[in-house]
C-alpha positions in Angstrom: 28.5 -16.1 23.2 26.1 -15.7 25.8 24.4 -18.8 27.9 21.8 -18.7 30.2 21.8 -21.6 32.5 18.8 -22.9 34.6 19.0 -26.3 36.4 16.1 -28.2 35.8 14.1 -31.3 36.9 13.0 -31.6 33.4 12.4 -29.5 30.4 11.3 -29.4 27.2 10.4 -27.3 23.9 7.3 -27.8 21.8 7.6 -26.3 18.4 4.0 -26.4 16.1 2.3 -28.8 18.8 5.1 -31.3 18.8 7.7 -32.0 21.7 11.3 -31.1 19.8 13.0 -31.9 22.9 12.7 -33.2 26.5 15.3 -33.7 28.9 14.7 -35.0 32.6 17.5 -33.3 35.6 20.3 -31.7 34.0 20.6 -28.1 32.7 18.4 -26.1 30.3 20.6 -23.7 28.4 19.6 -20.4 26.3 22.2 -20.0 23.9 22.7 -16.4 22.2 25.7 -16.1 19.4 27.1 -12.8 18.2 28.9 -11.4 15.6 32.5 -11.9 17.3 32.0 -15.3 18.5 34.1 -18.4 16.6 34.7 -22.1 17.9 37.1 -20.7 20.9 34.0 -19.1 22.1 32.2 -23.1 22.3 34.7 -24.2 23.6 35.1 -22.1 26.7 31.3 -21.8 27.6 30.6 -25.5 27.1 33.7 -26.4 29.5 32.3 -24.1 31.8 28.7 -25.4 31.7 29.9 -29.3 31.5 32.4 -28.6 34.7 30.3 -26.3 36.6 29.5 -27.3 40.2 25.6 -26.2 40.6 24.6 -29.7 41.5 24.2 -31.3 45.0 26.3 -33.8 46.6 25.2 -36.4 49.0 25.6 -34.0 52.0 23.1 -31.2 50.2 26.0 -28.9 49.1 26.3 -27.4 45.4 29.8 -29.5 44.6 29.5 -31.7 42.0 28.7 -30.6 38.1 26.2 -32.1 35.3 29.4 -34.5 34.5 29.1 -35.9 38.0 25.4 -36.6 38.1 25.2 -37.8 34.5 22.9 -35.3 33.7 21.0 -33.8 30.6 21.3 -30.6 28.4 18.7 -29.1 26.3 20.1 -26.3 24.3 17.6 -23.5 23.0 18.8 -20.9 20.5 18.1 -17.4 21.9 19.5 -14.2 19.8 17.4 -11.9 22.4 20.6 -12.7 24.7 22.4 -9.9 22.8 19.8 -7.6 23.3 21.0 -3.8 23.9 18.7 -1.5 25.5 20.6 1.4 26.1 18.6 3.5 23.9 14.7 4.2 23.9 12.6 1.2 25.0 12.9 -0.7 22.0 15.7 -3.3 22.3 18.2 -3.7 19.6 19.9 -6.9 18.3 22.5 -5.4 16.2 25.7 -7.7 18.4 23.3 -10.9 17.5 24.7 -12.9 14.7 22.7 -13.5 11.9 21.5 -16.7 10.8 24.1 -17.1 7.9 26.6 -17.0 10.6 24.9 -18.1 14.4 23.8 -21.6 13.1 26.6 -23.1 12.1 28.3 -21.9 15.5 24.5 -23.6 17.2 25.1 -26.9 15.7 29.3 -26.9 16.1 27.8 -25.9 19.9 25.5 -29.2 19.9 27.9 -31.5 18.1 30.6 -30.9 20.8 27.9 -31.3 23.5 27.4 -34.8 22.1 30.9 -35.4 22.2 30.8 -35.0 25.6 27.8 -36.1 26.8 27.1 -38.9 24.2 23.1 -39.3 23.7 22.2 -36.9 26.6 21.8 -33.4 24.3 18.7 -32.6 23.2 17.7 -29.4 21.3 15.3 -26.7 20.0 15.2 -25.5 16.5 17.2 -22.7 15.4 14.8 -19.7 14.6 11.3 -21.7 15.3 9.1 -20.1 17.3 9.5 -22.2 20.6 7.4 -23.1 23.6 10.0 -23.9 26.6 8.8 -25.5 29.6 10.9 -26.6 32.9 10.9 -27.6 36.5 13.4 -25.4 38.0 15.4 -26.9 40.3 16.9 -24.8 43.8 16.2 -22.4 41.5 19.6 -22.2 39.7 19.5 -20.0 37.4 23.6 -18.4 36.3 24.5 -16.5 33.4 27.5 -16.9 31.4 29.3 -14.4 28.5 32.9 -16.2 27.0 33.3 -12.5 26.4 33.3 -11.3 29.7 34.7 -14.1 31.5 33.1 -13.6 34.9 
């Protein structure tokens, strides 16, 4: 499972004209499943993500995580995550789960967000074609593989 993590100011996704999601500071995250991933995989990432010390504390120093400044998710479904492009020019998505199997693991991913951050989570729609807008923040952008545990 791959996430892409941005910090934001606010963000939201628009899907067919309509706002699907909209969060205010906290952390915009593309999430990519592949075939290998299972609830371990959730688990890891979103303790990273929830504990993860990319916020400022009251002397200006990145030390305190979204837990600490009661912050906001908005999760976005991404399969392009898993992209290979080691041959030609013409990515390939064969490691990307397919839908039979990625969104059960999206919405096990969003229910455990809940869990943890009751009424803060806030989502796109798995497979809908998706306008994402945010306010960066620092910028803070970090990048996160529960494969590759970096």
């Amino acid at each position: 499972m791959r996430a892409v993590i941005q910090r934001v100011w606010e963000a939201s996704v628009e899907i067919n004209g309509e706002i699907e999601g909209k969060i205010d500071s906290g952390l915009l995250i593309f999430l990519g499943i592949e075939t290998e991933d299972s609830d371990d995989d959730i688990d890891w990432l979103l303790s990273k993500i929830l504990q993860m010390r990319i916020f400022s504390d009251v002397d200006g120093k990145m030390n305190e995580s979204l837990l600490d400044q009661n912050g906001e998710l908005l999760v976005i479904s991404q399969f392009t995550l898993h992209a290979s492009t080691k041959k030609g020019n013409r990515p390939s998505f064969i490691k990307a789960a397919r839908p039979e199997m990625a969104i059960p693991l999206y919405e096990e991913f969003l229910k455990k967000s809940e869990v943890q951050i009751p009424g803060k989570v806030q989502s796109g729609i798995f497979g809908a074609d998706m306008k994402v807008r945010l306010l960066n923040d620092g910028p803070v952008t970090i990048s996160l593989d529960s494969k590759n545990k970096e």
